[in-house]
C-alpha positions as CSV (number, residue, x, y, z in Angstrom):
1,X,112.5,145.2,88.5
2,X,114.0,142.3,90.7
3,X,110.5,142.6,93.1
4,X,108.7,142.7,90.2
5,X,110.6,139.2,88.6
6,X,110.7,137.4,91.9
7,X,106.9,137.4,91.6
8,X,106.5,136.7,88.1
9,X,108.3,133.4,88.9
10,X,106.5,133.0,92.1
11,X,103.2,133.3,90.1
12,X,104.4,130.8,87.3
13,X,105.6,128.2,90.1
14,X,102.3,128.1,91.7
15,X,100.4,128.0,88.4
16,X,102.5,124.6,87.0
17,X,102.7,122.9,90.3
18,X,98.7,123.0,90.1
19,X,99.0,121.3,86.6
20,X,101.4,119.3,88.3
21,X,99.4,118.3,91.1
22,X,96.7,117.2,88.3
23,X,99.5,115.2,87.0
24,X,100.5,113.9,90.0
25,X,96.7,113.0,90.9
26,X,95.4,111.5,87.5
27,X,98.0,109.8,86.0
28,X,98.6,107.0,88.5
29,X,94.6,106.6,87.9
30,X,94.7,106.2,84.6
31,X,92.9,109.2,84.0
32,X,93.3,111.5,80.7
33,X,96.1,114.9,81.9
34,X,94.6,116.9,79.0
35,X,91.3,117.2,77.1
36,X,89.1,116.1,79.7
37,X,87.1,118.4,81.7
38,X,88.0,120.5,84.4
39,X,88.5,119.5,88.0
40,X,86.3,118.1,90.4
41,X,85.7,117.9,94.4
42,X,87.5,114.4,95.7
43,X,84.1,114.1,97.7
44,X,81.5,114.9,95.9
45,X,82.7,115.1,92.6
46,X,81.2,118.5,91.7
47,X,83.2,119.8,88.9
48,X,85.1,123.3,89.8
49,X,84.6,126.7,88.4
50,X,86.9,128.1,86.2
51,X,86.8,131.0,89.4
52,X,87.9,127.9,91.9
53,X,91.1,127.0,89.8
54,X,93.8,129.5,90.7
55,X,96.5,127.9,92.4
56,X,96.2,128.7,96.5
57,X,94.0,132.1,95.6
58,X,90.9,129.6,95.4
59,X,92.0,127.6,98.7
60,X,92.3,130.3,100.9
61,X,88.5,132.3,99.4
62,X,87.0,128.7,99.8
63,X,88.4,128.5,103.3
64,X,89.6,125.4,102.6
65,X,86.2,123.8,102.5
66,X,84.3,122.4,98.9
67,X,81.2,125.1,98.9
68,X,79.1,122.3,98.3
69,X,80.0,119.1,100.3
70,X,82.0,121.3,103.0
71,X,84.1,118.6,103.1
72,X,88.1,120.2,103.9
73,X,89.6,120.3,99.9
74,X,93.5,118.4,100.5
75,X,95.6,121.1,101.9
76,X,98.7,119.1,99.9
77,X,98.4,120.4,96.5
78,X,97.8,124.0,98.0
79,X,101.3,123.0,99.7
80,X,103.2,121.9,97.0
81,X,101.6,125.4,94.5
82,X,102.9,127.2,97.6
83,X,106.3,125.5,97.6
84,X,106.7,125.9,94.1
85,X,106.2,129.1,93.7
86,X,108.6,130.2,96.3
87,X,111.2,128.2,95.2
88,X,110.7,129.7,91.7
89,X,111.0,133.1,93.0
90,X,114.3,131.9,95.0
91,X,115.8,130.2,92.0
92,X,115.5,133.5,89.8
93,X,116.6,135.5,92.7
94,X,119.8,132.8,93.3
95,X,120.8,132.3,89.8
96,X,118.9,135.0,87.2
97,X,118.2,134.5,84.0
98,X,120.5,131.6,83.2
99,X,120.8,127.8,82.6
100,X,121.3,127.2,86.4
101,X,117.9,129.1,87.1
102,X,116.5,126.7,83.6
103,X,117.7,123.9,85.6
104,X,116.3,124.5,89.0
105,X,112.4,125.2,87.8
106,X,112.7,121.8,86.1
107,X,113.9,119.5,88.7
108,X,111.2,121.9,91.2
109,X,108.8,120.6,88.8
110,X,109.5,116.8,88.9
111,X,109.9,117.4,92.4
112,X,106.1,118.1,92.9
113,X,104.9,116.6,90.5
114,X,105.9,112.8,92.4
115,X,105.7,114.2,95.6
116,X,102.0,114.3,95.0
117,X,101.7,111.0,93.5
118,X,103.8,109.1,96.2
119,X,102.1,110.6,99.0
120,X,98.9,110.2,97.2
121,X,99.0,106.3,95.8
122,X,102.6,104.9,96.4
123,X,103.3,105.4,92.7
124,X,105.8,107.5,90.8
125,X,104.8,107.4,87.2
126,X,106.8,106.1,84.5
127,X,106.0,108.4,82.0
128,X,106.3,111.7,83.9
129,X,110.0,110.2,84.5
130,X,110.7,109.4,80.9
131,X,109.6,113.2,80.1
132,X,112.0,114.6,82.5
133,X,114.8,112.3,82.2
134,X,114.2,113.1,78.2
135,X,114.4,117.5,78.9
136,X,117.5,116.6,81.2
137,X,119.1,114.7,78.5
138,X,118.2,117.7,76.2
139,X,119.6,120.4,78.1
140,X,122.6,118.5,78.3
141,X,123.3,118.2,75.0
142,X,122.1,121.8,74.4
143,X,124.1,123.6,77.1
144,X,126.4,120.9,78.4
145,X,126.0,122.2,82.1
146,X,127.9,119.3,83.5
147,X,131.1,116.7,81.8
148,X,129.2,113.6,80.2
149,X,131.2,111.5,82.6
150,X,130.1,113.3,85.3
151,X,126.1,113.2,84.5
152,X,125.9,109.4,83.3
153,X,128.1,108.5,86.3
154,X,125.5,110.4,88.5
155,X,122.4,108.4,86.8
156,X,123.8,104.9,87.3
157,X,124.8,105.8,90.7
158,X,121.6,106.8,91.7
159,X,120.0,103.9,89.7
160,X,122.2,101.2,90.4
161,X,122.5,101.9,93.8
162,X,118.6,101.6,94.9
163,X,118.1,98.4,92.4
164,X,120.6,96.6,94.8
165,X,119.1,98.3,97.9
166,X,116.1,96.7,96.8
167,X,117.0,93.5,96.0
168,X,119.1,93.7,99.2
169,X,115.7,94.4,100.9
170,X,113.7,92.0,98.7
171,X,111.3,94.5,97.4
172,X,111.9,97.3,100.3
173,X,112.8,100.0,97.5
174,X,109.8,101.0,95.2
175,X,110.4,100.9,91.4
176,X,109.5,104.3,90.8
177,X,112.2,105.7,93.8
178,X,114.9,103.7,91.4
179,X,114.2,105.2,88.2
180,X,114.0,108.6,90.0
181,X,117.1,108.6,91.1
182,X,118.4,107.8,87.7
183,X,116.5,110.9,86.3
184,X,117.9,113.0,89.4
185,X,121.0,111.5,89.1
186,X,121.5,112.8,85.3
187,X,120.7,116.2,86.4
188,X,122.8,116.7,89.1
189,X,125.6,114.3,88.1
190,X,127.8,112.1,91.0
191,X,128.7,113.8,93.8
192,X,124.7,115.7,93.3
193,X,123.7,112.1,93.4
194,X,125.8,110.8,96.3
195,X,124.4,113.6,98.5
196,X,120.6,113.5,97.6
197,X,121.0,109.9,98.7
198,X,122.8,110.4,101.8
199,X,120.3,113.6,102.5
200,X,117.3,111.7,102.0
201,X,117.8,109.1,103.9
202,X,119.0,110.6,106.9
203,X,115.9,112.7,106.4
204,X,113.6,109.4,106.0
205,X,115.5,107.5,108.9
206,X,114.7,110.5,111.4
207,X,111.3,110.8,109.8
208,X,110.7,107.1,110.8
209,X,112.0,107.0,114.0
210,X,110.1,110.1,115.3
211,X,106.9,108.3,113.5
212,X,107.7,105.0,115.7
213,X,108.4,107.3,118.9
214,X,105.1,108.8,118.9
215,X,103.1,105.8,117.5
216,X,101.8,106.8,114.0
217,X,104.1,104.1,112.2
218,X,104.9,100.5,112.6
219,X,108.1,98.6,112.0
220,X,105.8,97.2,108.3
221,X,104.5,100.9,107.6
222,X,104.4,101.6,104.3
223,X,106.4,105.2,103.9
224,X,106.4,106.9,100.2
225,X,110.4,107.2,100.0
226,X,110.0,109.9,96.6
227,X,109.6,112.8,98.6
228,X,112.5,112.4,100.6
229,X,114.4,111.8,97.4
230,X,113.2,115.0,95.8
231,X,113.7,117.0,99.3
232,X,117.1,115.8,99.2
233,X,117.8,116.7,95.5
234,X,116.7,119.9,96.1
235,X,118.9,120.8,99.1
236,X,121.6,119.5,97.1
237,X,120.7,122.0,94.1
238,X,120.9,125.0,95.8
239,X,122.9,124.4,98.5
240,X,126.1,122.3,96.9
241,X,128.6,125.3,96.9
242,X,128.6,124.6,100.7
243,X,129.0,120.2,99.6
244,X,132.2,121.3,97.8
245,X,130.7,121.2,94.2
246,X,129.0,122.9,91.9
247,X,126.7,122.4,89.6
């Protein structure tokens, strides 16, 4: 029965990170999320089957390749369905059927959901972050899974923190990586915070220098700063009885 769990979740992982990546990939547009019609090649626009919609299923029978333009269809949101999904099946496998495991398939969800936008436009939208930071807030006051102190501390931190890095930096630190952190911040309260902040960039700063080392970045390269933040988060999540704290 655990199997046969494991790859419920899996399925329902890969399935909301592709409405997540339609998130991710129309909101910053300006494009409608629902009531508009179905997806379409980047290329040549063609709008997709019904049959070419399942999340990494349709990838791998297309081969990768739009049957029309043969252009190569973004092997990112395949990625991030693929991610998802296992991480969905870990999280039930980690914590069962509990707030813990509640927790952990929403911040998974935020977590792909900007990681597509940053990578894809620089932009981590507003109102996906008011959405979350609103379902954190709820499930706060609904299960009270950390002290109040504990999970306002963790937003400011995380808020605060980047708005003087940026001003530090004079504009260095993206708007949307600051209110992030705020929303991550409230879900995984202050120390949570502390360590995605530290873990990211220490992630980011090795990502950098290995980009200078081999030539693919520049000392003014733009680099999307959300995913590292989400990456971070995460590895504090399920990893932060070995960070002396729990969540």
């Amino acid at each position: 029965m655990e199997i046969v769990w494991s790859v419920w979740f899996f399925i329902l992982g890969a399935v909301l990170a592709s409405f997540g990546g339609v998130i991710g990939y129309r909101l910053p547009k300006g494009m409608k999320v629902l009531g508009v019609e179905r997806s379409q090649c980047d290329h040549c626009e063609r709008q997709l089957h019904w049959y070419e919609l399942f999340p990494i299923v349709s990838f791998l029978a297309a081969r990768g390749k739009c049957k029309t333009c043969q252009k190569r269809i973004p092997l990112l949101y395949t990625m991030v369905e693929l991610g998802t999904g296992a991480l969905y099946s870990f999280s039930y496998i980690k914590y069962g059927f509990s707030v813990e495991l509640l927790l952990a398939c929403s911040l998974v969800l935020l977590c792909a959901i900007i990681t597509v936008s940053d990578l894809l436009y620089f932009i981590i939208s507003d109102k996906v972050l008011i959405v979350f930071f609103v379902w954190f807030l709820l499930l706060q006051v609904i299960f009270e899974y950390r002290g109040w102190v504990d999970a306002v501390a963790g937003s400011l931190l995380g808020f605060l923190f980047l708005l003087l890095l940026a001003i530090l930096s004079k504009g260095g630190m993206g708007g949307g990586d600051i209110k992030l952190m705020g929303v991550l911040g409230l879900a995984l309260g202050f120390q949570g915070g502390f360590y995605t902040l530290m873990i990211a960039s220490v992630i980011g700063l090795i990502i950098g220098v290995i980009g200078l080392v081999m030539k693919k970045y520049t000392r003014k390269t733009a680099i999307p700063f959300g995913p590292y933040l989400a990456l971070g988060a995460l590895i504090t999540f399920y990893f932060n009885e070995y960070l002396n704290f729990h969540i």
